[in-house]
C-alpha positions in Angstrom: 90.9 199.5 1.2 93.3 201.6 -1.1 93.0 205.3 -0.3 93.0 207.7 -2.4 92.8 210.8 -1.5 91.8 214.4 -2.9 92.1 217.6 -1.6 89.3 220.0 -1.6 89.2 223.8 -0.2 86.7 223.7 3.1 85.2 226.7 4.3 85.3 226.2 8.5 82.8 227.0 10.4 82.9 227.8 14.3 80.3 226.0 16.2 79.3 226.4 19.8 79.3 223.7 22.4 77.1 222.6 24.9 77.4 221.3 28.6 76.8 217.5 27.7 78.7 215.0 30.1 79.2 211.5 29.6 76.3 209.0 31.5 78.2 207.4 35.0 78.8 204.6 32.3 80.7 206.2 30.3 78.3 206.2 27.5 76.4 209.3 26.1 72.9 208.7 24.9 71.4 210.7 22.4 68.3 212.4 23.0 64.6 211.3 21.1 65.8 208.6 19.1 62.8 207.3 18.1 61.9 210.7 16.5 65.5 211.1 15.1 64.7 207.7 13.2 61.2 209.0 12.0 63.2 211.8 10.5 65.7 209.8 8.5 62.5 207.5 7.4 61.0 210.7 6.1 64.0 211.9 4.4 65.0 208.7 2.6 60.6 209.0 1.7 61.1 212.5 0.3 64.2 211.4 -1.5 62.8 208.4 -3.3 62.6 209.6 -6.8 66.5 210.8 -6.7 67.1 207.6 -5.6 65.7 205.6 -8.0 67.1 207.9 -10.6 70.9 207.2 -9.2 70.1 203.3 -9.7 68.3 203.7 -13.0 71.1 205.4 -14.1 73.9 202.8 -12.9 71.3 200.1 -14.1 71.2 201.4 -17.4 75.3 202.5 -18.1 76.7 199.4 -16.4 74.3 196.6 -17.8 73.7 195.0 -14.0 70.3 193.3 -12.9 68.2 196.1 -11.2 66.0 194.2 -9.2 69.2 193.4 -7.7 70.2 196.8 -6.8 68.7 199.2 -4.0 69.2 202.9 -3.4 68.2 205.1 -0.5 69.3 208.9 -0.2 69.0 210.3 3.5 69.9 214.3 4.6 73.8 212.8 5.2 74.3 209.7 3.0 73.8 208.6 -0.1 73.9 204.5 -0.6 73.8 202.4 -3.8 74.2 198.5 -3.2 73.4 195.0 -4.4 70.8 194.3 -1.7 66.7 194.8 -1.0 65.1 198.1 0.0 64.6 197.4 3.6 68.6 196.9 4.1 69.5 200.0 2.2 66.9 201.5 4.2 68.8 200.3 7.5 72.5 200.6 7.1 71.3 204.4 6.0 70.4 204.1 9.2 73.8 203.6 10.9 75.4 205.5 9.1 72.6 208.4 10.4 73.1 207.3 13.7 77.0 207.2 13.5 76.6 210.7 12.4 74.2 212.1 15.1 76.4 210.6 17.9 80.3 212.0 16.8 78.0 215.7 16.6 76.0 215.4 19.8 79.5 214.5 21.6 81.6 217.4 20.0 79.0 220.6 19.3 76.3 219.1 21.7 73.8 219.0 18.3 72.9 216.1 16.2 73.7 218.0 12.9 76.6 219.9 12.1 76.6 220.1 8.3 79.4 218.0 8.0 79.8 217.6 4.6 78.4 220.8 3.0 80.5 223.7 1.6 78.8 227.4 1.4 77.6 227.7 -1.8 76.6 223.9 -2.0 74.8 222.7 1.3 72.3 220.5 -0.1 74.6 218.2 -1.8 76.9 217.1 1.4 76.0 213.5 2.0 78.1 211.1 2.3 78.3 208.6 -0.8 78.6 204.7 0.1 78.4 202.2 -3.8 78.8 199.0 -2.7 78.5 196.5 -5.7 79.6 192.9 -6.8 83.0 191.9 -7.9 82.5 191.6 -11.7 80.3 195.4 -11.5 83.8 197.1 -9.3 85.6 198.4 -12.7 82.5 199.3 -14.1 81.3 201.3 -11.1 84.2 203.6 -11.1 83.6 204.4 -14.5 80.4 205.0 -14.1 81.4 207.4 -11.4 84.2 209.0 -13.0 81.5 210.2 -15.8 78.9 211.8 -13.0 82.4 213.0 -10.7 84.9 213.6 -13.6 87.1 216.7 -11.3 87.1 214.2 -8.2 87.6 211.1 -10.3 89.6 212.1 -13.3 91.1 209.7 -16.1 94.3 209.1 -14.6 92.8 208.6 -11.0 90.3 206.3 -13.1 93.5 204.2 -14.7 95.2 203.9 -11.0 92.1 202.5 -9.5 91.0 200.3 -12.4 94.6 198.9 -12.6 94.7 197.8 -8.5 90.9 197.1 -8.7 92.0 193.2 -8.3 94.1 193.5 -5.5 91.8 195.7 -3.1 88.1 195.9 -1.7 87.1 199.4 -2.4 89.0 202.9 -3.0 88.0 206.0 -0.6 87.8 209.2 -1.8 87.2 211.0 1.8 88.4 213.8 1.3 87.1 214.9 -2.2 83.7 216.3 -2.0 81.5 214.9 -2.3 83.3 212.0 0.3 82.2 208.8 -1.0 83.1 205.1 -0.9 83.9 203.2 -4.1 83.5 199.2 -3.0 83.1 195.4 -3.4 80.2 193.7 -1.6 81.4 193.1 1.9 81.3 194.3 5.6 77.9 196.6 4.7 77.4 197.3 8.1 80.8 198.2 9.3 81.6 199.7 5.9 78.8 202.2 6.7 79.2 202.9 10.4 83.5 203.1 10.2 83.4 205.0 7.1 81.0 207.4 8.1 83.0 207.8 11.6 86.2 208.0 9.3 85.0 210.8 6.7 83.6 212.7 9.8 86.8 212.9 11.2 88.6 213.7 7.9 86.0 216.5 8.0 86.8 217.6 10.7 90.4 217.8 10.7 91.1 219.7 7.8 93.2 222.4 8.8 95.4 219.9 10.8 95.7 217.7 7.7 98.3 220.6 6.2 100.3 219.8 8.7 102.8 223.1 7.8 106.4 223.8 7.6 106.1 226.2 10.4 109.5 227.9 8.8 107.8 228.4 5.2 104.0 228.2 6.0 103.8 225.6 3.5 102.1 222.1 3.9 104.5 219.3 4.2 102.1 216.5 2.9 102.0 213.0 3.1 104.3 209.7 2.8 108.4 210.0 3.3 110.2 212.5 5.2 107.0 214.0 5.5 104.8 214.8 8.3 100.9 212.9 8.1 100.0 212.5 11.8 96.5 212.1 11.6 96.2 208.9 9.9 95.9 206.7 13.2 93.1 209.4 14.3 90.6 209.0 11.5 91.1 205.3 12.1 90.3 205.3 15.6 87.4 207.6 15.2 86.4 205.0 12.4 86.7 202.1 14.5 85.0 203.5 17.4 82.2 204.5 15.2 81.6 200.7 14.2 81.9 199.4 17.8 79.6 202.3 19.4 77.2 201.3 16.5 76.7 198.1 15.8 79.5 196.2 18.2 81.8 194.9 15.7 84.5 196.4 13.4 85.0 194.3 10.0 86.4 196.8 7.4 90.0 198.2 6.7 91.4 200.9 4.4 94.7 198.8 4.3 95.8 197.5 1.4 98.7 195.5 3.0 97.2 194.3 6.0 100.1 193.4 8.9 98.4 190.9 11.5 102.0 188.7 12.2 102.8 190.7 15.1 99.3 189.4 17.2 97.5 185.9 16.9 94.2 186.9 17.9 93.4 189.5 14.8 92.3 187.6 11.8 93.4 189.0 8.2 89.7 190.8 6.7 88.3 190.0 10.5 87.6 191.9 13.6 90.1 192.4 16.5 89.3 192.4 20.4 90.1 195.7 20.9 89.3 195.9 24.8 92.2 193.3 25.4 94.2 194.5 22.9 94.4 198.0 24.1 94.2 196.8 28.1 97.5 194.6 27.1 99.2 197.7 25.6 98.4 199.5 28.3 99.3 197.2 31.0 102.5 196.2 29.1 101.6 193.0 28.5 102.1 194.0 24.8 105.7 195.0 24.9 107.9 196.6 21.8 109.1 193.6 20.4 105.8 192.3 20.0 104.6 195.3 18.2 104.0 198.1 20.6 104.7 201.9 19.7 104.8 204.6 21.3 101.5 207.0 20.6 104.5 209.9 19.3 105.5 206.4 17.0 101.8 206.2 16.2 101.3 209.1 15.0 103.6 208.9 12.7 102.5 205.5 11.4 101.3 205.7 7.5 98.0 203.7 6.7 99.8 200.4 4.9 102.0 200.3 8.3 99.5 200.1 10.6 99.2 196.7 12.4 96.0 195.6 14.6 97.9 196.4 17.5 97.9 199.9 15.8 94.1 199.7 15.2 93.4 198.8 18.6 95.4 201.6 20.3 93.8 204.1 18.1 90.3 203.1 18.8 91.2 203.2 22.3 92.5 206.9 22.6 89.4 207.9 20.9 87.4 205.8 23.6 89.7 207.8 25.9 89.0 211.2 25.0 85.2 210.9 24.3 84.7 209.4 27.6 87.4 210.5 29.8 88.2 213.5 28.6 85.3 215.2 26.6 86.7 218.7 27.3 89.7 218.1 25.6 88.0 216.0 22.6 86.1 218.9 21.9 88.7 221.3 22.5 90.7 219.0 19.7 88.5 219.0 16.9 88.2 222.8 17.0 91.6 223.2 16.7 92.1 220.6 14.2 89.9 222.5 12.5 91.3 225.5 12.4 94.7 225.3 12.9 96.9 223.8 9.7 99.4 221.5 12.1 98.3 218.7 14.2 101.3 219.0 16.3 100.6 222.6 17.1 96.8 221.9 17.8 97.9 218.3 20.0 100.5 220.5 21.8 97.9 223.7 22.6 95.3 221.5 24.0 97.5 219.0 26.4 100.7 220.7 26.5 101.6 222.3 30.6 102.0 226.1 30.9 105.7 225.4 30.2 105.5 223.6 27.5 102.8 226.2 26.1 105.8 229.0 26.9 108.2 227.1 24.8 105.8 226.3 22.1 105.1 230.6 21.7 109.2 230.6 21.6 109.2 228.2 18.4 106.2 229.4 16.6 105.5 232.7 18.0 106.0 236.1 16.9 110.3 236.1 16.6 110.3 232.5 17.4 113.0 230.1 16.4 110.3 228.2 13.4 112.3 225.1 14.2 111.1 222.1 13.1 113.3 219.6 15.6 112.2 222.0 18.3 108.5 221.8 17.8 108.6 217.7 17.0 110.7 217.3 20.2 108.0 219.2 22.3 105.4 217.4 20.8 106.9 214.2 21.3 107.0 215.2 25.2 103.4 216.4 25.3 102.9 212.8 23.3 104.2 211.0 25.9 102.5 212.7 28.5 99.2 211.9 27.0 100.7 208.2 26.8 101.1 207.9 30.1 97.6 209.4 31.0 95.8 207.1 28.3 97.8 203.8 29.8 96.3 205.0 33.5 93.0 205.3 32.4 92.9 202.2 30.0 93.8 199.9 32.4 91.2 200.9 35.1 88.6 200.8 31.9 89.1 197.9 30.6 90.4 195.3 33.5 87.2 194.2 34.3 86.1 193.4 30.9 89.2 191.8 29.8 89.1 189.6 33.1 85.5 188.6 32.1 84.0 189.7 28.7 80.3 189.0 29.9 81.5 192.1 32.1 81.0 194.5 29.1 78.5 197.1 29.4 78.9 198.3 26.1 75.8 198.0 23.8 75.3 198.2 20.4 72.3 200.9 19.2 71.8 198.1 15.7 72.5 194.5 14.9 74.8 194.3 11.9 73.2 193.0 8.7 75.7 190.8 7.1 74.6 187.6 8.2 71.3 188.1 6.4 70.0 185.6 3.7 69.0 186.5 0.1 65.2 187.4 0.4 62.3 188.7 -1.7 63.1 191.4 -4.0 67.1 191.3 -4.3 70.7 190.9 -2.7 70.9 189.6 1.3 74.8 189.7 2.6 75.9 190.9 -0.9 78.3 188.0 -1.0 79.0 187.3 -4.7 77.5 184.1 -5.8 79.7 182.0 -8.4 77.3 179.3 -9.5 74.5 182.3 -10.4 76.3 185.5 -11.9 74.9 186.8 -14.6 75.8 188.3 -17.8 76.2 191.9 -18.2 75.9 194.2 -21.1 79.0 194.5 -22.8 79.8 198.7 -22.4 82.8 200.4 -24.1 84.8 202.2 -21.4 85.6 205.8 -21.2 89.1 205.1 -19.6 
């Protein structure tokens, strides 16, 4: 999917964590499900009327088939699709879940308000529209008339004018975050994206990513320093395999799979023997490898499945081999506006901690090459770590896949048939679309 991204001032707030440890497993189980469930089921209850009054309003401005469309609104996410009650009901689900398990992991809670901003706490949900090819165009119009400041016209006329040539635009960063899509991948769309816009979240400060010379953010694209791109991937991606076991949704509009046989263009990846051949050097450079400093470095339309796989992998990594330093991460990607300053802080050795105070301390240097060529030592450092521990993971499952112990909490959804009341897999049906109100556009 194309990204587009918008900034938005974030008020950080300091949370406290707990002393949760991973299960011998590996895995880390979240505590009463069942009523954690019964809580979302009351929420989406209590939020009925809002719902309905989010689809009567598309209904009514974009001409489509209501009984078609569903809506459920939860405490964290707001969905809008082509598809019966009962599924909206359960990929708000997910996308709860998804939620509750990145915060129990990092603060040791199951809510961390995520997506709120003082001032405006009861409107930060995530937003998920997923609607049918012929309704896309119309659907960002329709949102750029409720969002106008987060969608305005010329964001409207980029969108609109690559709406043929891509599945969905992400607005994560805007706020509120929401997904703009076509019908397809529900269940990973909900589970990566909500792993992907918690991260984003999360990561704010780091996303500055400042001159340390000037103060100044260096921003994104050539010459320019976005190193956090493979990180809210990964964190995606593991969100989608801890949820539901499978990964089937991309916010790459040029997808790269050449360089590896076994990833399928729109499909999933095997990411254990992907990331246990990386690791073991089975993968080598000339078949795609990079080095995680390389990764790091890698912009969205340049990542490659190979680059996927690695990320979700250092993610596995950290959450279950090295929860300490995940959390100790994401507080200082929160805080502090560079990720190579944060990365370097929280793995770098009391030497390289001494130099780093030299660079950007008080009467420091504030050289750039300086601080990139520490971080590039701490990165390979880290490298070296994640190889260790990835093949001693993931041997055993990549010599036998019936090995895995991994389980997924849900089942995904797509494979399900059109039923009573509306859409099934929200798979566009040529032989059986029907006409919509013509609407004059705004854009």
């Amino acid at each position: 999917m194309q990204v587009f991204k918008i900034l938005f001032p974030f008020a950080f707030i300091s949370l406290g964590l707990s002393g949760l440890r991973a299960q011998d497993d590996g895995s880390i189980r979240l505590p009463d499900e069942e009523a954690s469930r019964k809580r979302v089921d009351a929420a989406i209850e209590a939020n009925a009327a809002k719902a309905k009054q989010l689809k009567d309003e598309f209904v009514d401005e974009v001409g489509v088939d209501g009984d078609e469309y569903s809506s459920a609104i939860s405490d964290h996410v707001v969905l809008l699709a082509r598809i019966n009650p009962e599924m909206a009901k359960t990929l708000v689900q997910m996308s709860e879940y998804a939620y509750r398990k990145l915060n129990f992991i990092t603060f040791g809670k199951l809510d961390a308000k995520t997506f709120s901003i003082k001032g405006h706490e009861q409107e930060g949900r995530l937003h998920f529209y997923f609607v049918g090819k012929d309704a896309y165009e119309d659907l960002v119009v329709f949102m750029s008339g409720k969002y106008p400041k987060k969608l305005p016209k010329s964001g409207v006329r980029y969108i609109l004018k690559i709406a043929d040539k891509v599945g969905g635009n992400w607005l994560g960063n805007s706020f509120p975050p929401m997904s703009l899509a076509k019908m397809n991948s529900l269940s990973s769309s909900v589970t990566n994206g909500m792993g992907f816009c918690w991260a984003i979240w999360n990561s704010k400060a780091a996303q500055a990513e400042i001159n340390i010379k000037t103060r100044k953010p260096m921003g994104v694209g050539r010459d320019a320093q976005d190193l956090i791109t493979w990180f809210q991937e990964g964190v995606g991606i593991w969100s989608a395999l801890d949820t539901i076991g499978v990964n089937n949704t991309f916010r790459i509009t040029q997808q790269k799979y050449s360089n590896l046989e076994r990833a399928r263009k729109g499909g999933d990846s095997d990411y254990v023997a992907i990331a246990y051949e990386l690791a073991s050097g089975i993968i080598k450079r000339n078949k795609g490898a990079r080095k995680f400093y390389q990764l790091s470095r890698t912009g969205l339309n340049s990542l490659t499945s190979i680059d996927l796989a690695m990320s979700w992998s250092i993610i596995d990594y950290l959450i279950k081999g090295r929860i300490e330093d995940w959390r100790g991460l994401i507080k200082k990607m929160r805080t502090i506006p560079s990720f190579r300053i944060a990365f370097v802080r929280q793995f770098g050795t009391k030497p390289q901690m001494a130099r780093l105070k030299k660079i950007i301390g008080k009467g420091g240097s504030k050289n750039q090459r300086q601080l990139d060529d520490l971080y590039r030592q701490v990165c390979d450092q880290f490298e070296r770590d994640w190889k260790s521990w990835a093949v001693k993971e993931y041997e055993n499952e990549y010599n036998d896949p019936t090995s895995s112990t991994r389980k997924a909490v849900f089942t995904p959804i797509e494979e399900a048939k059109h039923g009573e009341g509306g859409a099934g897999n929200g798979e566009d049906e040529p032989k059986k679309k029907k006409k919509k109100k013509k609407r004059r556009r705004r854009h």
